[in-house]
LUMKE-260074 format. One record per atom (N, C-alpha, C, O, CB): residue in three letters; x, y, z. Coordinates in steps of 0.001 Angstrom, whole numbers, plus 500000, padded with zeros to 6 digits. Glycine has a CB too. Layout:
# residues N
[Ala; [X; Y; Z]];
...
***
This chain:
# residues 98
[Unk; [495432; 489955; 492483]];
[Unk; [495517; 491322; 492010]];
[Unk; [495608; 492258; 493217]];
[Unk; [494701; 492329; 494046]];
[Unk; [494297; 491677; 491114]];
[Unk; [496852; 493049; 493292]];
[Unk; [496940; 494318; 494363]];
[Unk; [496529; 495790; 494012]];
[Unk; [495647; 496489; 494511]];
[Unk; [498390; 494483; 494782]];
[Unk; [497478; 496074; 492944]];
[Unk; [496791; 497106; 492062]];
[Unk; [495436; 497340; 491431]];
[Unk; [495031; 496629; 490511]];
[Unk; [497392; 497122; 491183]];
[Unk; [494739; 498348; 491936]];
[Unk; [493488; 498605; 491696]];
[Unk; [492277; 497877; 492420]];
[Unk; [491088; 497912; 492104]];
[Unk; [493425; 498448; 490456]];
[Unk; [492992; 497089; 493660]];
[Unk; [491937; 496604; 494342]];
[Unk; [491801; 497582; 495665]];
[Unk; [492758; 498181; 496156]];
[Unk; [492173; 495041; 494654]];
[Unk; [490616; 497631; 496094]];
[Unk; [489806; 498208; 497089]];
[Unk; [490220; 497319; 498578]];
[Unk; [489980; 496111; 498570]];
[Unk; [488105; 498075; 496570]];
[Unk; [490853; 497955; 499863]];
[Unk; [490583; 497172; 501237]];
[Unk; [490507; 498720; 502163]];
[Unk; [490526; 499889; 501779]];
[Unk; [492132; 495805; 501796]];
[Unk; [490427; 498180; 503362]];
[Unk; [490272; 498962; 504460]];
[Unk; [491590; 499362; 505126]];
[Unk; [492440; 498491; 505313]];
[Unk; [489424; 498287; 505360]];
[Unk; [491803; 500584; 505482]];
[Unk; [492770; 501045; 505912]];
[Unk; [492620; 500612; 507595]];
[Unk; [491523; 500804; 508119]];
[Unk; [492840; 502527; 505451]];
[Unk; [493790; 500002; 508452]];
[Unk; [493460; 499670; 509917]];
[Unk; [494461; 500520; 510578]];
[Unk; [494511; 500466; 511807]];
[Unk; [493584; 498040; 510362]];
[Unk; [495354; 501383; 509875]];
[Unk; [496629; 501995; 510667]];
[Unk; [496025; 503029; 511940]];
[Unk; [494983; 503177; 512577]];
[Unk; [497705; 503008; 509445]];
[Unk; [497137; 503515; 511873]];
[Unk; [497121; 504795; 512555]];
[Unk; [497828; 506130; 512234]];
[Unk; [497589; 507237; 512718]];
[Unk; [497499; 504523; 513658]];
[Unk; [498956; 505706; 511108]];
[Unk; [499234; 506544; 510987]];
[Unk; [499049; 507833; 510075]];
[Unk; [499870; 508728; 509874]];
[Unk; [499847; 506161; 511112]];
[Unk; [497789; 507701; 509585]];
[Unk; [497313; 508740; 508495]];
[Unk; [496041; 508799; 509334]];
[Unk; [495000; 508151; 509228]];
[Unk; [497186; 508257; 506670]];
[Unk; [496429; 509818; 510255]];
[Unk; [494823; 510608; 510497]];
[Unk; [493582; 510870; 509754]];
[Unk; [493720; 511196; 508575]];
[Unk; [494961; 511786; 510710]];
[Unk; [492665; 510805; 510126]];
[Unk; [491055; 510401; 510194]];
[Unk; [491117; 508958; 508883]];
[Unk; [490051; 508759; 508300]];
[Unk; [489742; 512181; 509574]];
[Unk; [491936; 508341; 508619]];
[Unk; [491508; 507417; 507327]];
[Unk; [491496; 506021; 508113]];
[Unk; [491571; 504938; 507533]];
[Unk; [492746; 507442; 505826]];
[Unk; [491394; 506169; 509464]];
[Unk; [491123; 504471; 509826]];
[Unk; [489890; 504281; 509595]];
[Unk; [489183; 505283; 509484]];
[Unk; [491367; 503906; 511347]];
[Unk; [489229; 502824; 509444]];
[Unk; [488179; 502203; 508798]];
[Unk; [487553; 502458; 507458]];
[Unk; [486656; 501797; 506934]];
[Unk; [487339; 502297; 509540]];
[Unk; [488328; 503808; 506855]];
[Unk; [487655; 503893; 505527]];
[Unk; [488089; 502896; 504269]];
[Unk; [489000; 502071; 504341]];
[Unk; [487874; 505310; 505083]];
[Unk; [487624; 503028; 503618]];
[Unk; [488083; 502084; 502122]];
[Unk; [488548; 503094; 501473]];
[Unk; [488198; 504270; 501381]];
[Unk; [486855; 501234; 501096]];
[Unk; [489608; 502314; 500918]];
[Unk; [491025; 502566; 500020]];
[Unk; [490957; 501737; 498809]];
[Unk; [490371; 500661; 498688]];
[Unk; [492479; 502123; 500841]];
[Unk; [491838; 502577; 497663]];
[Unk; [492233; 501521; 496526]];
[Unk; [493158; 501747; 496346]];
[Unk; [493338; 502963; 496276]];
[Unk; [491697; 501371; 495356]];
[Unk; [494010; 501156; 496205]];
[Unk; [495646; 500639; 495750]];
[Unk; [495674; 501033; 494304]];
[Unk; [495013; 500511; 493407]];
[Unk; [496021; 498762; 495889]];
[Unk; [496895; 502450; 494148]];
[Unk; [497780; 502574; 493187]];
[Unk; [498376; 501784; 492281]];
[Unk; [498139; 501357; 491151]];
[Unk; [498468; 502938; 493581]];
[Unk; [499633; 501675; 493497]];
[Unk; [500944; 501346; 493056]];
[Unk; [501136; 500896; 494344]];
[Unk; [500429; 500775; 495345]];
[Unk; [501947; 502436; 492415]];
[Unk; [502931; 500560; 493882]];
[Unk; [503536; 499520; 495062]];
[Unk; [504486; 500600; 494988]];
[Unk; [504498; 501262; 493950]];
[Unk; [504063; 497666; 494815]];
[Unk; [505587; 500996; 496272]];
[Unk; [506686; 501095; 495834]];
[Unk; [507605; 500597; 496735]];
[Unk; [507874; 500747; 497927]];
[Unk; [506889; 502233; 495469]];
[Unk; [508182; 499670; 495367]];
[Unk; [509133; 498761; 495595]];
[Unk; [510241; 499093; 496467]];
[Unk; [511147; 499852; 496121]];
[Unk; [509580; 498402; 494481]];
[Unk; [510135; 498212; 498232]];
[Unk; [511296; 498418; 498568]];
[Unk; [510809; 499860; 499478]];
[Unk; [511295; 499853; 500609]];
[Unk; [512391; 498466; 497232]];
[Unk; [510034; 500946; 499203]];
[Unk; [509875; 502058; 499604]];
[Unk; [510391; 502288; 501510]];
[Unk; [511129; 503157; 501973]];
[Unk; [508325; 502268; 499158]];
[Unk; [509923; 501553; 501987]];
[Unk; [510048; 501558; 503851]];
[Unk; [511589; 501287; 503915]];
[Unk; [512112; 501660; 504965]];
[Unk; [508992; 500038; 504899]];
[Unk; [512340; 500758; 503071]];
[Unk; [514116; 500564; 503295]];
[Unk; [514723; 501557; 503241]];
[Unk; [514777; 502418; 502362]];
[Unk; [514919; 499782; 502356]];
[Unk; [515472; 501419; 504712]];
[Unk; [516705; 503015; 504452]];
[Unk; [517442; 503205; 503001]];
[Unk; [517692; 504304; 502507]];
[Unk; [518330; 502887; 505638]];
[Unk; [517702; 502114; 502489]];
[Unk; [518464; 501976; 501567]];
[Unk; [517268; 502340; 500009]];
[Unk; [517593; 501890; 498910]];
[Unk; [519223; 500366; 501820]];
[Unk; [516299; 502954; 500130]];
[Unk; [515328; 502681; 499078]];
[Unk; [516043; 503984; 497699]];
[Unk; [516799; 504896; 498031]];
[Unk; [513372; 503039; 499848]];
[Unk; [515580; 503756; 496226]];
[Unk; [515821; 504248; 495921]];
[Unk; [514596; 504544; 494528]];
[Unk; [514239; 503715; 493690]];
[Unk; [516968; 503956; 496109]];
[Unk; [514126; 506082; 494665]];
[Unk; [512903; 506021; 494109]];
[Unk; [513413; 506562; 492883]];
[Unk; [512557; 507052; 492147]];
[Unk; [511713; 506734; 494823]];
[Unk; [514554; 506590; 492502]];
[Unk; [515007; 506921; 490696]];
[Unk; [514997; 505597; 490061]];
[Unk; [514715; 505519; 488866]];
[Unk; [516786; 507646; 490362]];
[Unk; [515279; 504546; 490749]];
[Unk; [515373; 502781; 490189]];
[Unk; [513992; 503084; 489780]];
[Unk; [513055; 503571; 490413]];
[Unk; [515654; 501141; 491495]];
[Unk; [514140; 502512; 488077]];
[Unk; [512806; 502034; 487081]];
[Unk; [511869; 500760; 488019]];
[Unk; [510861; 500220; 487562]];
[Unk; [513557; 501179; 485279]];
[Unk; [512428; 500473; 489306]];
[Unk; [511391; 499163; 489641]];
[Unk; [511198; 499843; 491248]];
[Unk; [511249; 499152; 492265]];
[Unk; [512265; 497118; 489521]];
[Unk; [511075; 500652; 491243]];
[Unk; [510772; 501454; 492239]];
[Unk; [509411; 501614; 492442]];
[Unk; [508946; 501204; 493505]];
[Unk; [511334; 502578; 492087]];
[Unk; [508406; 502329; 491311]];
[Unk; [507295; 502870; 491248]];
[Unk; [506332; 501669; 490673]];
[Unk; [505808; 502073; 489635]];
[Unk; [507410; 504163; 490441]];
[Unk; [505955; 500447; 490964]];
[Unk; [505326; 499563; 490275]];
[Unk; [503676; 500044; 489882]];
[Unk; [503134; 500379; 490935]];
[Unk; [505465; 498283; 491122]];
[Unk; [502998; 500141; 489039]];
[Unk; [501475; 500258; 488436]];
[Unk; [501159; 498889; 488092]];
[Unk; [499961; 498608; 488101]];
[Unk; [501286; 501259; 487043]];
[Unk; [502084; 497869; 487754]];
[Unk; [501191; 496306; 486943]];
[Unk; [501369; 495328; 488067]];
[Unk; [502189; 495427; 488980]];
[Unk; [502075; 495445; 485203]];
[Unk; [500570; 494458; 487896]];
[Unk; [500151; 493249; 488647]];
[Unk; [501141; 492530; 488150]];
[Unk; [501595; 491826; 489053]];
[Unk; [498713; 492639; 488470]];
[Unk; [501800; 492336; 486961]];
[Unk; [502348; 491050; 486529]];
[Unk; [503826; 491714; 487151]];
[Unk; [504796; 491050; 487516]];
[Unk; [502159; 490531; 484628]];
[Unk; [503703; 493258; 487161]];
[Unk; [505211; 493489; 487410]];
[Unk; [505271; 493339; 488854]];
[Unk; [506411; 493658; 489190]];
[Unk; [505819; 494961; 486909]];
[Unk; [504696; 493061; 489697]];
[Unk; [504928; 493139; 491060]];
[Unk; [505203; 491537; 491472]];
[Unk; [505992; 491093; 492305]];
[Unk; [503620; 493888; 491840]];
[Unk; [504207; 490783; 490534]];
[Unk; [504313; 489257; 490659]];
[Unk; [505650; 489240; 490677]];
[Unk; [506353; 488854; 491610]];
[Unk; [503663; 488303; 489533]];
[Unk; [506200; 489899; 489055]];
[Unk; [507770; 489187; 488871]];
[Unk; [508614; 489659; 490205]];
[Unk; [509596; 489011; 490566]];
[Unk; [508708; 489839; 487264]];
[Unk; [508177; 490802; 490896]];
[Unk; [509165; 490632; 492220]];
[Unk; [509277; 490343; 493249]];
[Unk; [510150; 490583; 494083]];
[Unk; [509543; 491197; 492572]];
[Unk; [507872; 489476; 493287]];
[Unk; [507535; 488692; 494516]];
[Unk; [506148; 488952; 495229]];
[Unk; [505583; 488188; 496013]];
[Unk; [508606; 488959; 495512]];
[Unk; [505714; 490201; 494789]];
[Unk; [504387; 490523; 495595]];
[Unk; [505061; 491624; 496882]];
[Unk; [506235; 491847; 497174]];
[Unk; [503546; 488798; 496335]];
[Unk; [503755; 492175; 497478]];
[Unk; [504301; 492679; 498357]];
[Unk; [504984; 492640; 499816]];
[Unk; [504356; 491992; 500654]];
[Unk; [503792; 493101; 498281]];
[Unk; [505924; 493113; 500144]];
[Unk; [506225; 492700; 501432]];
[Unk; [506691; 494034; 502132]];
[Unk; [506892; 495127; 501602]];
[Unk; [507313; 491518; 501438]];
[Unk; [506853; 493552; 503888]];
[Unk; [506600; 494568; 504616]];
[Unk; [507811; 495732; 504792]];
[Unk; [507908; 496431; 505801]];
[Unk; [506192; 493977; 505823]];
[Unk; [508624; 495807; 503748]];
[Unk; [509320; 496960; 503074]];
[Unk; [508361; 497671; 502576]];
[Unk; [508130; 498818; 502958]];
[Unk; [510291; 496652; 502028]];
[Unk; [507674; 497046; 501639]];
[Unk; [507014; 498240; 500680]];
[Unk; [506057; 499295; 501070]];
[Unk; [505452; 499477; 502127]];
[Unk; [506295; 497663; 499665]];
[Unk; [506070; 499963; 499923]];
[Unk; [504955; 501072; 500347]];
[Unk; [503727; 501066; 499834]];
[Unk; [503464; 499919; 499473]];
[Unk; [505315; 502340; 500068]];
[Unk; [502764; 501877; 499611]];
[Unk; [501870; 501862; 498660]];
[Unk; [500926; 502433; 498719]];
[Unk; [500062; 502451; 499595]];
[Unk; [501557; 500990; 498394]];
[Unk; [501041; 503166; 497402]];
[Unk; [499957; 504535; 497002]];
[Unk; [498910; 504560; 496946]];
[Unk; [498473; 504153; 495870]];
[Unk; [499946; 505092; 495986]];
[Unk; [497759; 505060; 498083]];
[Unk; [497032; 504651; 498132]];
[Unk; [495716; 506037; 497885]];
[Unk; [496194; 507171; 497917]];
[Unk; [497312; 503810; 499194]];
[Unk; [494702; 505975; 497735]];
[Unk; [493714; 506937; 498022]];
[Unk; [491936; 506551; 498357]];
[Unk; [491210; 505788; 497720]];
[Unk; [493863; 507797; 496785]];
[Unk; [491673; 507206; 499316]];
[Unk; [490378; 506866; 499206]];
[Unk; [489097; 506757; 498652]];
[Unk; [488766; 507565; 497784]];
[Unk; [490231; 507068; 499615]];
[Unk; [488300; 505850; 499033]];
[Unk; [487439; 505604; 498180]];
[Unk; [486054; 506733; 498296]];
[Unk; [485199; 506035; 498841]];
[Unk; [487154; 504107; 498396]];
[Unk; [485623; 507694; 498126]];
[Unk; [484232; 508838; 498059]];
[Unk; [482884; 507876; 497701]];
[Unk; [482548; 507053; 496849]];
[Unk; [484448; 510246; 496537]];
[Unk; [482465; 508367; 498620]];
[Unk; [480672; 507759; 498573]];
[Unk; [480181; 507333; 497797]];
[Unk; [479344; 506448; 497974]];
[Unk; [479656; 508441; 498696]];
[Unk; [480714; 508090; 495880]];
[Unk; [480457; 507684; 494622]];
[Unk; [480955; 506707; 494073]];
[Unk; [480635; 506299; 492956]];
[Unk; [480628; 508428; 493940]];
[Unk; [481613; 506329; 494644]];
[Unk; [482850; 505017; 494347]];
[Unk; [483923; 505327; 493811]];
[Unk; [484867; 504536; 493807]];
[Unk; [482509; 503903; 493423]];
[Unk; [484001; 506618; 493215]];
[Unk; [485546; 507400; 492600]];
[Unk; [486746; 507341; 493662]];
[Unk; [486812; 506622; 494659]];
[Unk; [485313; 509261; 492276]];
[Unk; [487542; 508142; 493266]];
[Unk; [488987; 507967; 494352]];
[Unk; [489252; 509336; 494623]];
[Unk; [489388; 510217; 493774]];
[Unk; [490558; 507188; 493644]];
[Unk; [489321; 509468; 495905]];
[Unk; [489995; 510969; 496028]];
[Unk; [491050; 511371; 495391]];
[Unk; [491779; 510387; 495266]];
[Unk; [490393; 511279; 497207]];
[Unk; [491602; 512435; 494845]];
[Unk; [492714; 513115; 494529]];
[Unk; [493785; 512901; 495145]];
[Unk; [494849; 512615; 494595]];
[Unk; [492562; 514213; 494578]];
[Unk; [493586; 513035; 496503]];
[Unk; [494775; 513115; 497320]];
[Unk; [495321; 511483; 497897]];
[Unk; [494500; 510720; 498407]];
[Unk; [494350; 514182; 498630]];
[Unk; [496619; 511136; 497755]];
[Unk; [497076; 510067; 498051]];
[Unk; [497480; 509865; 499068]];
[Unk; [497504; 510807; 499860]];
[Unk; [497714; 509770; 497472]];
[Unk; [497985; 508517; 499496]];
[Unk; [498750; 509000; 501031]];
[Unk; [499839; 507505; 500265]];
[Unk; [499394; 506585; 499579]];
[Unk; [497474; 508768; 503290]];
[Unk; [501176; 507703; 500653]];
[Unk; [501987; 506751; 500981]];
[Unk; [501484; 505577; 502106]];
[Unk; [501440; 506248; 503137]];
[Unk; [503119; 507472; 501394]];
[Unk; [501183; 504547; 502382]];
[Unk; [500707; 503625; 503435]];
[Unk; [501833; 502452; 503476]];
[Unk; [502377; 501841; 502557]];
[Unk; [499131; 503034; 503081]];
[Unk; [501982; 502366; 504932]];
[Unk; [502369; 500723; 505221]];
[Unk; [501604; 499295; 504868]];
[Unk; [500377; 499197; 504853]];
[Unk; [502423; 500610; 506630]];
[Unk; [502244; 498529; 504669]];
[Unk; [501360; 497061; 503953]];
[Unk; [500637; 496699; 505083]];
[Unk; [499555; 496120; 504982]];
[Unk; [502367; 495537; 503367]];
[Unk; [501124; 496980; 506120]];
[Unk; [500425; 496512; 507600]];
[Unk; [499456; 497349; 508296]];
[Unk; [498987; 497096; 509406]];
[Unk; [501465; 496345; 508669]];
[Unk; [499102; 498689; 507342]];
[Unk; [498005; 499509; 507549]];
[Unk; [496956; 499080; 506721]];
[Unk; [496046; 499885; 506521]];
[Unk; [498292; 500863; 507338]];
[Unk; [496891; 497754; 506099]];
[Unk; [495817; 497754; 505252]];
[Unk; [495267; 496589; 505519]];
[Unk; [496154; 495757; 505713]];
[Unk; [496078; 497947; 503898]];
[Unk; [494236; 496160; 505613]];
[Unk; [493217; 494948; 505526]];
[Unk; [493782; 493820; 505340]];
[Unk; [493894; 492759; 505954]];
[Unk; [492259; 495009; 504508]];
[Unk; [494176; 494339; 504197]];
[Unk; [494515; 492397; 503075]];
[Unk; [495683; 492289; 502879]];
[Unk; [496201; 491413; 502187]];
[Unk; [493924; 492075; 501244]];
[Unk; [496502; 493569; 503729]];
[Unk; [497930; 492945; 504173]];
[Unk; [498383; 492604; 505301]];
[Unk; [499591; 492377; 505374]];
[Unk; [498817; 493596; 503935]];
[Unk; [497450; 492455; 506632]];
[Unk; [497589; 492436; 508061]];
[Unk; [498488; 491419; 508077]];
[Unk; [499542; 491715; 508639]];
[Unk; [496335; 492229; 508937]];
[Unk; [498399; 490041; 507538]];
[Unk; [499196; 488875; 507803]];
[Unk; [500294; 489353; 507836]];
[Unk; [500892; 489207; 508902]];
[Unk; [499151; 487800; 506967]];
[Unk; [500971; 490067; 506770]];
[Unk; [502661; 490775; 507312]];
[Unk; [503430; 491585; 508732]];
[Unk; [504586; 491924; 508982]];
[Unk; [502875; 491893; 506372]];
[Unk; [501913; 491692; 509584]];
[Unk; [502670; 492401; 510894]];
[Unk; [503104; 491129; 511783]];
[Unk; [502426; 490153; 512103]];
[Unk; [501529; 493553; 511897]];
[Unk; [504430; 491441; 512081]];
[Unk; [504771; 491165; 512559]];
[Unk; [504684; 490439; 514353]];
[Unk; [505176; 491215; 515173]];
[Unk; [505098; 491781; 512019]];
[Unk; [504110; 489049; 514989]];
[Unk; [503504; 489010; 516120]];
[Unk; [503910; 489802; 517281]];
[Unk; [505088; 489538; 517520]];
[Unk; [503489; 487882; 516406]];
[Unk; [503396; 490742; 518185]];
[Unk; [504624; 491242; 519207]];
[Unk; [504791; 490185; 520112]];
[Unk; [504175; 489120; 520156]];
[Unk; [504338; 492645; 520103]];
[Unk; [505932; 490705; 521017]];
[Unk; [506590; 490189; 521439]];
[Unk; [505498; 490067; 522954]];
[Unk; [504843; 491068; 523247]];
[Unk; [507979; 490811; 521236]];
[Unk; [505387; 488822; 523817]];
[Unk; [504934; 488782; 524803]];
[Unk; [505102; 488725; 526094]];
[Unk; [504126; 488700; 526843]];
[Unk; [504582; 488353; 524645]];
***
């Protein structure tokens, strides 16, 4: 399960949200591709089974994310995130080069 699960944000690129906890939206499908297109019906994914059918996520995608408040609720405000800014998607970055 991706949707609606809780990990830690490790990026950098969304100021002050490194080390906090996050919960996962949505996916959007494809989102990081020049070629992306957010009017396609498989663009904006919300279900687990619908993301299965397209493979799960990979390091194209995007995903809607917001943080988690002291109460355990979710902030309002979202941020778009890379799969490789998050915890339990690190395995997708890529090794650099040495």
């Amino acid at each position: 399960m991706v949707i609606g699960s809780s990990t830690t944000y490790i990026g950098d690129e969304i100021p002050g949200l490194k080390g906090q906890q996050v919960r996962i939206f949505a996916v959007l499908h494809g989102g990081l591709s020049p070629d992306a297109d957010p009017d396609d019906a498989g663009f904006y994914v919300r279900l687990n089974e619908t993301l299965e059918r397209l493979g799960g996520v990979t390091e194209v995608d995007c995903l809607d994310i917001a943080p988690i408040l002291p109460d355990g609720s979710s902030s309002f405000v979202h941020f778009d995130a890379r799969p490789i800014d998050l915890e339990c998607f690190a395995n997708l970055q890529k090794p650099s080069a040495q």
